[in-house]
DRENDO-1510 file (C-alpha; in Angstrom, 1 decimal, always signed):
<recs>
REC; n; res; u; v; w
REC; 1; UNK; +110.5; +115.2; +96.6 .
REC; 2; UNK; +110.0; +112.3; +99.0 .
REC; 3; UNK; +109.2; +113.1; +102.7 .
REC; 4; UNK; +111.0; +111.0; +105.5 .
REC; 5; UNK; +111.6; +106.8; +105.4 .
REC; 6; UNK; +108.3; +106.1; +107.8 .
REC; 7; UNK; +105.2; +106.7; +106.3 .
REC; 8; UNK; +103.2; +110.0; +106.2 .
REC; 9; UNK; +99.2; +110.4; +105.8 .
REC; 10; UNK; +97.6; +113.8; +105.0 .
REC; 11; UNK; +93.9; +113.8; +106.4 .
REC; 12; UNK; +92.1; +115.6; +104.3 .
REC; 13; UNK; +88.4; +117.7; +104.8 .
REC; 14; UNK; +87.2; +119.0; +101.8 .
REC; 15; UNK; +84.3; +120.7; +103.3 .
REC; 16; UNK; +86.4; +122.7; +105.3 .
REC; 17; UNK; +86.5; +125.3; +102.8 .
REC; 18; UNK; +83.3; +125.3; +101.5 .
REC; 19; UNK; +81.3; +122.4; +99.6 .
REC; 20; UNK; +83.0; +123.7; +96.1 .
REC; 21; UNK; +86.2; +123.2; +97.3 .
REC; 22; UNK; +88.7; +121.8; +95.0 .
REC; 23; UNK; +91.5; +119.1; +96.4 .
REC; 24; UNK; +93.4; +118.9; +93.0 .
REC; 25; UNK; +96.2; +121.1; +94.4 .
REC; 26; UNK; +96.6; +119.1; +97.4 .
REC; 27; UNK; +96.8; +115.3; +95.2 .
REC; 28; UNK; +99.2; +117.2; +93.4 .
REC; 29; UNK; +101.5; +118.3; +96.1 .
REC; 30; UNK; +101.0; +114.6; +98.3 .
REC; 31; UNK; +102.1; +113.0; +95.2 .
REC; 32; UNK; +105.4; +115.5; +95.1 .
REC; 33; UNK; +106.0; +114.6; +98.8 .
REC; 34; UNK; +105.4; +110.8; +98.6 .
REC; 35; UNK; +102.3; +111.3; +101.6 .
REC; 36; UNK; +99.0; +109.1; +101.1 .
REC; 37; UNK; +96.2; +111.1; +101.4 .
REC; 38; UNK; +93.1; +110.0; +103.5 .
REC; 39; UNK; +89.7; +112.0; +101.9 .
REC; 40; UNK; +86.9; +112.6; +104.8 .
REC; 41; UNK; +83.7; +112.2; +103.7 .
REC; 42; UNK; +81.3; +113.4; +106.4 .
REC; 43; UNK; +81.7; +115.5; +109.7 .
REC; 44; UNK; +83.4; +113.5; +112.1 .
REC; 45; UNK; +85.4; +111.4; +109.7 .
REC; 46; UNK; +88.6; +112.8; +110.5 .
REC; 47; UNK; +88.7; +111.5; +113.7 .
REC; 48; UNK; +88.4; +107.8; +112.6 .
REC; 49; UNK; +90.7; +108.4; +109.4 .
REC; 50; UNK; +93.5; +109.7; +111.8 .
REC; 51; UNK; +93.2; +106.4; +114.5 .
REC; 52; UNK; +93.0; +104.1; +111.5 .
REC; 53; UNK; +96.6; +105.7; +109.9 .
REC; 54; UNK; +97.8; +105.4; +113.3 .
REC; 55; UNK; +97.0; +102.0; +113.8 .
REC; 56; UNK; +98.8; +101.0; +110.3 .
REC; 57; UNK; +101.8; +102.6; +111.5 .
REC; 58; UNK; +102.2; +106.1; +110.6 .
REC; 59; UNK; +104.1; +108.6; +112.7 .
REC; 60; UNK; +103.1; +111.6; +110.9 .
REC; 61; UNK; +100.3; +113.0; +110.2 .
REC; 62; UNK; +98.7; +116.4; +107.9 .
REC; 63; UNK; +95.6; +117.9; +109.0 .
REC; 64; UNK; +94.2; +119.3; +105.5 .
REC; 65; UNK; +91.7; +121.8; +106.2 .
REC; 66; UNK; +90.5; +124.5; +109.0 .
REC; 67; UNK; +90.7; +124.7; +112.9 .
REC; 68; UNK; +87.7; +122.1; +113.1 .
REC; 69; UNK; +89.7; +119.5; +110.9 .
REC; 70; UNK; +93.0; +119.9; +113.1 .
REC; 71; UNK; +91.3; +119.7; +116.1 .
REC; 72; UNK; +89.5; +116.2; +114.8 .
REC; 73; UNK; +93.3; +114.6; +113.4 .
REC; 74; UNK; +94.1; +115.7; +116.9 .
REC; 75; UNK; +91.5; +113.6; +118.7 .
REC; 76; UNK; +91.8; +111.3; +116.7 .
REC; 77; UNK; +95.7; +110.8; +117.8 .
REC; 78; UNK; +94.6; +111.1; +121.4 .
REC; 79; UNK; +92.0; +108.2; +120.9 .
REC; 80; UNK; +94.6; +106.1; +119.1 .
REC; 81; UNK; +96.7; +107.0; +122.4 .
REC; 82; UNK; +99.4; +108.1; +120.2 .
REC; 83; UNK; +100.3; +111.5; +121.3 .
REC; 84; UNK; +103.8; +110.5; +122.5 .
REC; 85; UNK; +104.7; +109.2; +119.2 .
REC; 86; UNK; +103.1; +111.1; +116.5 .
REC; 87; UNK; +104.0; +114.3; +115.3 .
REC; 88; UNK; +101.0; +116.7; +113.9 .
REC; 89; UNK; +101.4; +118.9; +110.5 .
REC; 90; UNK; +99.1; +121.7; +110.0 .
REC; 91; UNK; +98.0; +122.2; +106.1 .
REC; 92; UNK; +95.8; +125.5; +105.7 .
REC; 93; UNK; +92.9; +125.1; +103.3 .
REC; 94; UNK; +89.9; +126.3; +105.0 .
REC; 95; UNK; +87.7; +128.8; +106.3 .
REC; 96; UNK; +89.4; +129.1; +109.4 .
REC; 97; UNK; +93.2; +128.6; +109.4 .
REC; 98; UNK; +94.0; +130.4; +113.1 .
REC; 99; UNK; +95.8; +127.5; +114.2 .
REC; 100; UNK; +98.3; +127.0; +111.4 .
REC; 101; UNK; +98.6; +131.0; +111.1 .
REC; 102; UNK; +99.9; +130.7; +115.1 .
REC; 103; UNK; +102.4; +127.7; +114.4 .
REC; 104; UNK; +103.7; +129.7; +111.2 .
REC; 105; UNK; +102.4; +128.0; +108.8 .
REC; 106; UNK; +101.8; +130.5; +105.9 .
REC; 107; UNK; +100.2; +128.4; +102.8 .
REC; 108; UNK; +99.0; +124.9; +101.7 .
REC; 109; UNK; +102.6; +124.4; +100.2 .
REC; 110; UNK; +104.6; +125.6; +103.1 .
REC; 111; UNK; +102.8; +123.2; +105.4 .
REC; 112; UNK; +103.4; +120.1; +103.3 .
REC; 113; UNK; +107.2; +121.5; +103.6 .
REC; 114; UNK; +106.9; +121.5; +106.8 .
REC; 115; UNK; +105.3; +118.1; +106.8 .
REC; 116; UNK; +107.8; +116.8; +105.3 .
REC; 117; UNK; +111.5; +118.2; +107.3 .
REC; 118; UNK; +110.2; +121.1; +109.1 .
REC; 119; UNK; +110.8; +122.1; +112.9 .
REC; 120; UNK; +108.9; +120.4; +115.6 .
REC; 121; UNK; +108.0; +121.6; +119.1 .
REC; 122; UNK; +106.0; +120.1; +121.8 .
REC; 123; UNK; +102.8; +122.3; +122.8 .
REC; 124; UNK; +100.4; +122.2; +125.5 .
REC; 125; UNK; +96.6; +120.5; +124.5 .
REC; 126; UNK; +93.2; +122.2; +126.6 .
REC; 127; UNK; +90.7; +119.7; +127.5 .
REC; 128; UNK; +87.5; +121.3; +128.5 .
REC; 129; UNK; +85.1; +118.8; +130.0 .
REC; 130; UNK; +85.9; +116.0; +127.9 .
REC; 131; UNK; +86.5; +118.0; +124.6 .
REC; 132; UNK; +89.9; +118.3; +123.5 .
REC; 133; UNK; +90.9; +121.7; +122.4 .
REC; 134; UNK; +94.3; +122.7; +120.7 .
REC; 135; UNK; +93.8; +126.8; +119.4 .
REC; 136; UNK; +90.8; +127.9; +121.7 .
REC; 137; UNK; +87.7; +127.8; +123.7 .
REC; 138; UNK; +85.3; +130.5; +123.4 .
REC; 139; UNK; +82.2; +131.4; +124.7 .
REC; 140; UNK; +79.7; +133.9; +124.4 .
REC; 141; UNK; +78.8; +136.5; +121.3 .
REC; 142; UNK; +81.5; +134.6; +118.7 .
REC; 143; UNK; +80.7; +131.2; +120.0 .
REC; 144; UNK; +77.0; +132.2; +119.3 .
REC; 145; UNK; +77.8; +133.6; +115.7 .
REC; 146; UNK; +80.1; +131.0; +114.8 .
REC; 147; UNK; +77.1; +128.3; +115.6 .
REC; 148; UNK; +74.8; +130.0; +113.5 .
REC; 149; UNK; +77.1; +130.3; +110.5 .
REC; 150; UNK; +76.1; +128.7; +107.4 .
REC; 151; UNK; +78.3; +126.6; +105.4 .
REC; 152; UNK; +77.4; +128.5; +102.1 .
REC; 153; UNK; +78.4; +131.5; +104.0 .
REC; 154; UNK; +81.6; +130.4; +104.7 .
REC; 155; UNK; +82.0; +129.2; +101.6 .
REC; 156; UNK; +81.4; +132.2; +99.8 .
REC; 157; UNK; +82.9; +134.7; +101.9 .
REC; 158; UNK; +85.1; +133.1; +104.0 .
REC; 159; UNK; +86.5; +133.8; +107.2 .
REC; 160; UNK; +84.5; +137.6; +106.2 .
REC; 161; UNK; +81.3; +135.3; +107.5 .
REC; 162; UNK; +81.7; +135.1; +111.0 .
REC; 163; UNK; +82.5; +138.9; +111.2 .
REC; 164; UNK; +79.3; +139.5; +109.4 .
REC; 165; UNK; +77.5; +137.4; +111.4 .
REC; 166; UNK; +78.7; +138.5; +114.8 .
REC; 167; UNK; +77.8; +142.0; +113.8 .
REC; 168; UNK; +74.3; +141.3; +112.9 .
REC; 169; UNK; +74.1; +139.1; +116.3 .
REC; 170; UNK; +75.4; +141.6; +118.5 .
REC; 171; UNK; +72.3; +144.2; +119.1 .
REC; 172; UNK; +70.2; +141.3; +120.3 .
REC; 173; UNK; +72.9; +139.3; +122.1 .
REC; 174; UNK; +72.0; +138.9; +125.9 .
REC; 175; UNK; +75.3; +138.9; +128.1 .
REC; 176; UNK; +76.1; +135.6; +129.9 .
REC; 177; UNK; +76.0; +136.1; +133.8 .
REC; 178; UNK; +79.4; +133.8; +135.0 .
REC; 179; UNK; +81.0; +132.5; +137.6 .
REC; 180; UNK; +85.3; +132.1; +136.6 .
REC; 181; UNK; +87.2; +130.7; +139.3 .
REC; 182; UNK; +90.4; +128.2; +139.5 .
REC; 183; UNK; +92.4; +126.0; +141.6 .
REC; 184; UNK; +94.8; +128.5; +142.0 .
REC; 185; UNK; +92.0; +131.1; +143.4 .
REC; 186; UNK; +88.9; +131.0; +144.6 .
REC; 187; UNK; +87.6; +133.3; +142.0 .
REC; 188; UNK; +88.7; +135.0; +139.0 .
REC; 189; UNK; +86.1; +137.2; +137.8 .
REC; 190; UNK; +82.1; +137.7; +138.2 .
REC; 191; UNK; +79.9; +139.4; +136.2 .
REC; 192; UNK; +77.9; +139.9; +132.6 .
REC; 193; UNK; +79.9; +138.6; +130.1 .
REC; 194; UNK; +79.8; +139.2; +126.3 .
REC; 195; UNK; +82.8; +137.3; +125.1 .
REC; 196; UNK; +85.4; +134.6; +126.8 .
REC; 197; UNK; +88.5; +133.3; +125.2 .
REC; 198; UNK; +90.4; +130.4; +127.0 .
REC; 199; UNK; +93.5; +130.8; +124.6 .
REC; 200; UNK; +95.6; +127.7; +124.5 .
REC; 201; UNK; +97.6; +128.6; +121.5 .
REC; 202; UNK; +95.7; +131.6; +120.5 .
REC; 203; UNK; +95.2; +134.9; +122.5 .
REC; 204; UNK; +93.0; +138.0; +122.4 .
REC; 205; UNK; +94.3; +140.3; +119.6 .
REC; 206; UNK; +94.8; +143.6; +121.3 .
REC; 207; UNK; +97.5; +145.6; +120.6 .
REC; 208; UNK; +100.3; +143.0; +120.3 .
REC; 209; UNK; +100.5; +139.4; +118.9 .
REC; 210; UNK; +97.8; +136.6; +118.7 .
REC; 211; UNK; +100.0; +133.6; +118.9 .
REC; 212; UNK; +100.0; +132.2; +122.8 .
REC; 213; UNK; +102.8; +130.8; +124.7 .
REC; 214; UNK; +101.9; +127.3; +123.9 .
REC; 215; UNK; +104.7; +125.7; +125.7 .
REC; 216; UNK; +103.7; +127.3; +129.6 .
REC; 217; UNK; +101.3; +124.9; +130.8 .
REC; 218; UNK; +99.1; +128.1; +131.3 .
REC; 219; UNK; +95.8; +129.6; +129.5 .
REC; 220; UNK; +95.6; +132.8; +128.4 .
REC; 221; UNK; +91.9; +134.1; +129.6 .
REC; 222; UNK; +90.1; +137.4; +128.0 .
REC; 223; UNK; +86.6; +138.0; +129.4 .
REC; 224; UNK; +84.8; +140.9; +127.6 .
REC; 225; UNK; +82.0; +142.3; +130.1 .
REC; 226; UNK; +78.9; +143.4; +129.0 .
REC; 227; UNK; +79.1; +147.3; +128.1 .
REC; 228; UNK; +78.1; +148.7; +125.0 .
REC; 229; UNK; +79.8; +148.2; +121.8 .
REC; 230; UNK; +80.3; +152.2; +121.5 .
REC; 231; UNK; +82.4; +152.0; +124.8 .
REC; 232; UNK; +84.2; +149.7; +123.9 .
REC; 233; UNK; +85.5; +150.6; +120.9 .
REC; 234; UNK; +86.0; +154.2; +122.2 .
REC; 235; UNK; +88.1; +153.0; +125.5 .
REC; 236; UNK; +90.1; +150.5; +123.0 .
REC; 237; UNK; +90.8; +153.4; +120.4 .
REC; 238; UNK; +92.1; +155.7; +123.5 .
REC; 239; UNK; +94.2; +152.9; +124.9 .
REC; 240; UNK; +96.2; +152.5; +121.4 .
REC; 241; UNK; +96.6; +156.3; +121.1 .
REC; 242; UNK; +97.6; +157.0; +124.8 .
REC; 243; UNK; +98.6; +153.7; +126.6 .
REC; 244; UNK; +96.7; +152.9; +129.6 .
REC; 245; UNK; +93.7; +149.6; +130.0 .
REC; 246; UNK; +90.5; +148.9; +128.8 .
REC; 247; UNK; +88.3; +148.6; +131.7 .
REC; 248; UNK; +85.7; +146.2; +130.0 .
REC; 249; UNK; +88.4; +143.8; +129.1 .
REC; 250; UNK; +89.9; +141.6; +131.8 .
REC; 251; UNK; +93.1; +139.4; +131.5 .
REC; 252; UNK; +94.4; +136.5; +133.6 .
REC; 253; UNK; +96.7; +133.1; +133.1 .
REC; 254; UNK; +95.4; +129.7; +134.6 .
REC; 255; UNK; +96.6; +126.2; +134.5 .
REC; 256; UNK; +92.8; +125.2; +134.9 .
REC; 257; UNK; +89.7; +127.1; +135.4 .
REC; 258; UNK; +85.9; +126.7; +135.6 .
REC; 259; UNK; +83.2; +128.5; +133.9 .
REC; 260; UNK; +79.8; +128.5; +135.9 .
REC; 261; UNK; +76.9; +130.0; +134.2 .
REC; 262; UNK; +74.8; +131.3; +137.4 .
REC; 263; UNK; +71.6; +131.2; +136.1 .
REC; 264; UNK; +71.8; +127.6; +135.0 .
REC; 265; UNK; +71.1; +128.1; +131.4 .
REC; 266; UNK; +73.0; +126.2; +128.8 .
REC; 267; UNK; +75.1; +128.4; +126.6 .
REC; 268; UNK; +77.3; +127.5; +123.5 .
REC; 269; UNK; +81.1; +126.9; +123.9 .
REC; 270; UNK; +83.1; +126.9; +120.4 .
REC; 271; UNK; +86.3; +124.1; +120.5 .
REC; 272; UNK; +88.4; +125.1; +117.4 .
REC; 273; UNK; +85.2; +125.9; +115.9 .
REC; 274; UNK; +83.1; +123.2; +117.0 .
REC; 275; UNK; +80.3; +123.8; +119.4 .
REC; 276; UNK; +79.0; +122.1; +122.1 .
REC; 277; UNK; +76.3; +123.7; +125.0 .
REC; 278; UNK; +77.2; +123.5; +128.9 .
REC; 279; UNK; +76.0; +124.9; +131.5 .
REC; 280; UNK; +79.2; +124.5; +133.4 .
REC; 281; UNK; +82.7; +123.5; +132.1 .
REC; 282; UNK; +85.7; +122.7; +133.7 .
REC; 283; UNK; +89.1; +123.3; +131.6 .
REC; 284; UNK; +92.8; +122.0; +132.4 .
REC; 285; UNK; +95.9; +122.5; +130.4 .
REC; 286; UNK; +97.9; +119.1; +129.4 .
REC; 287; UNK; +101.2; +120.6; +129.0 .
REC; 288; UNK; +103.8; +119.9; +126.5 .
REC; 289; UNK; +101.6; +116.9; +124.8 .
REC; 290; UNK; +101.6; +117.3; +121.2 .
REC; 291; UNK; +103.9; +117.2; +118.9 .
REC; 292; UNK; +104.0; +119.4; +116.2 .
REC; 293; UNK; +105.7; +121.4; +113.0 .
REC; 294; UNK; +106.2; +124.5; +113.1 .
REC; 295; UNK; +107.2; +127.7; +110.6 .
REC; 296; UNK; +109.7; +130.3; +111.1 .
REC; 297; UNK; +106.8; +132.7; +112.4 .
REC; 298; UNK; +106.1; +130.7; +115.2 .
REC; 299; UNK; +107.5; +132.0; +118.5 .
REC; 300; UNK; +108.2; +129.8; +121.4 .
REC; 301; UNK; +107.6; +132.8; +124.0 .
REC; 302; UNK; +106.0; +135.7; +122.2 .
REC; 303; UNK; +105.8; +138.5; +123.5 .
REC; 304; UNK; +103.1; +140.1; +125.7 .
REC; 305; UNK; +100.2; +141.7; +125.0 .
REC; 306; UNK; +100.5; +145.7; +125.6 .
REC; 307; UNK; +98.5; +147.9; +127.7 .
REC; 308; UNK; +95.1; +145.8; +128.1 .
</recs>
């Protein structure tokens, strides 16, 4: 089963899913499809692999691997200034697979489908300083336990790890006091916070869908505040039975935003899983930039989230 005439390279991260990861399913399925595959060998890799298939002509190109490894073919199109002419497939083999599970994407073998005559739309990208971001930005108590995540845990339990390590973080996790605001307003929101989620394609998960409206030229913003886990989960477990808000959760849509830490501290931000520390980041959506395929699950404008 060949793909299309112009050529196709699947970028492929093999740590992605844990060092004992096996890539014998995926040789097998690029030699099916007709794509060259391109093997990273260290962290980073991606990003060079993707420029270089770029630069010998390809206009397609399979991210093999988790969030991290979609978000480095990504960059790696945006440094070979090829956004307007290449169009992005999402293959799901590793820890994290968010992203692809937002554009539809439901196995390995669906997204080489995909890959090869699938549906395309054109999504918005994040930036966030000068970090690219395509599924999310997070900071706070996840950020913080998806830092300190292990890749033997992730390899032997999976996505499971970062629940387990949030969980065991989040006695001793000290809230980050923040300054939102946005061009739009002079201030969003001010206070302790535990957890915030600038959604590009991904949104909070409460009580509806967690696939984004990737095509606004809008984030979707969650700030948790600081209030105790029992709270929480007790207003969140009377909002699903009886409708109504959870007052420790705070919603909002931005085109651009920036997150101040007031008490100058540096604090970790997560960008599809990879973290960098700022004291003060600036985030703008660039709408409609990148090309990509998409499975029947994906939905242009889902729908909104209920109640919170």
């Amino acid at each position: 089963m060949a793909g299309d005439e112009d050529d196709c390279v699947v970028v492929v991260n093999p740590e992605s899913g844990g060092p004992d990861d096996d890539i014998s399913e995926i040789r097998e399925l690029a030699t099916e499809y007709g794509f060259d595959l391109a093997v990273s060998e260290e962290a980073g890799e991606p990003v060079s692999l993707t420029r270089e298939a770029i630069e010998a002509g390809t206009t397609r190109i399979g991210a093999c691997g988790g969030d991290g490894t979609v978000n480095e073919v990504v960059r790696g199109i945006d440094e070979a200034d090829a956004l307007g002419s290449t169009t992005l497939g999402v293959i799901p083999a590793g820890t994290g697979n968010n992203f692809a599970g937002n554009m539809g994407v439901e196995s390995v073998e669906h997204g080489f489908s995909l890959l090869a005559d699938g549906d395309t739309r054109r999504i918005d990208l994040g930036v966030a300083g000068d970090e690219l971001f395509v599924n999310s930005c997070v900071c706070g108590l996840t950020a913080d336990a998806s830092e300190s995540t292990s890749s033997e845990l992730k390899g032997r339990f999976g996505e499971l790890a970062y629940v387990f390590n949030t969980i065991n973080r989040m006695r001793d996790f000290e809230a980050i006091p923040l300054h939102v605001h946005a061009e739009e307003e002079d201030e969003i929101w001010d206070g302790d916070a535990m957890f915030v989620l600038i959604g590009n394609a991904r949104r909070f998960p409460a009580g509806g869908q967690e696939q984004a409206n990737v095509e606004d030229g809008l984030f979707e913003v969650t700030i948790i505040e600081d209030v105790s886990t029992g709270q929480l989960v007790r207003e969140t477990a009377t909002r699903r039975l009886l409708g109504g808000e959870v007052s420790a959760i705070h919603r909002m849509t931005a085109s651009s935003l920036t997150v101040e830490v007031r008490d100058g501290r540096s604090v970790s931000f997560s960008f599809d899983g990879e973290i960098s520390q700022f004291d003060r980041l600036s985030c703008r959506v660039r709408p409609q930039t990148l090309a990509v395929r998409v499975g029947n699950g994906y939905d242009p404008v889902p729908p909104e989230p209920k109640g919170v």
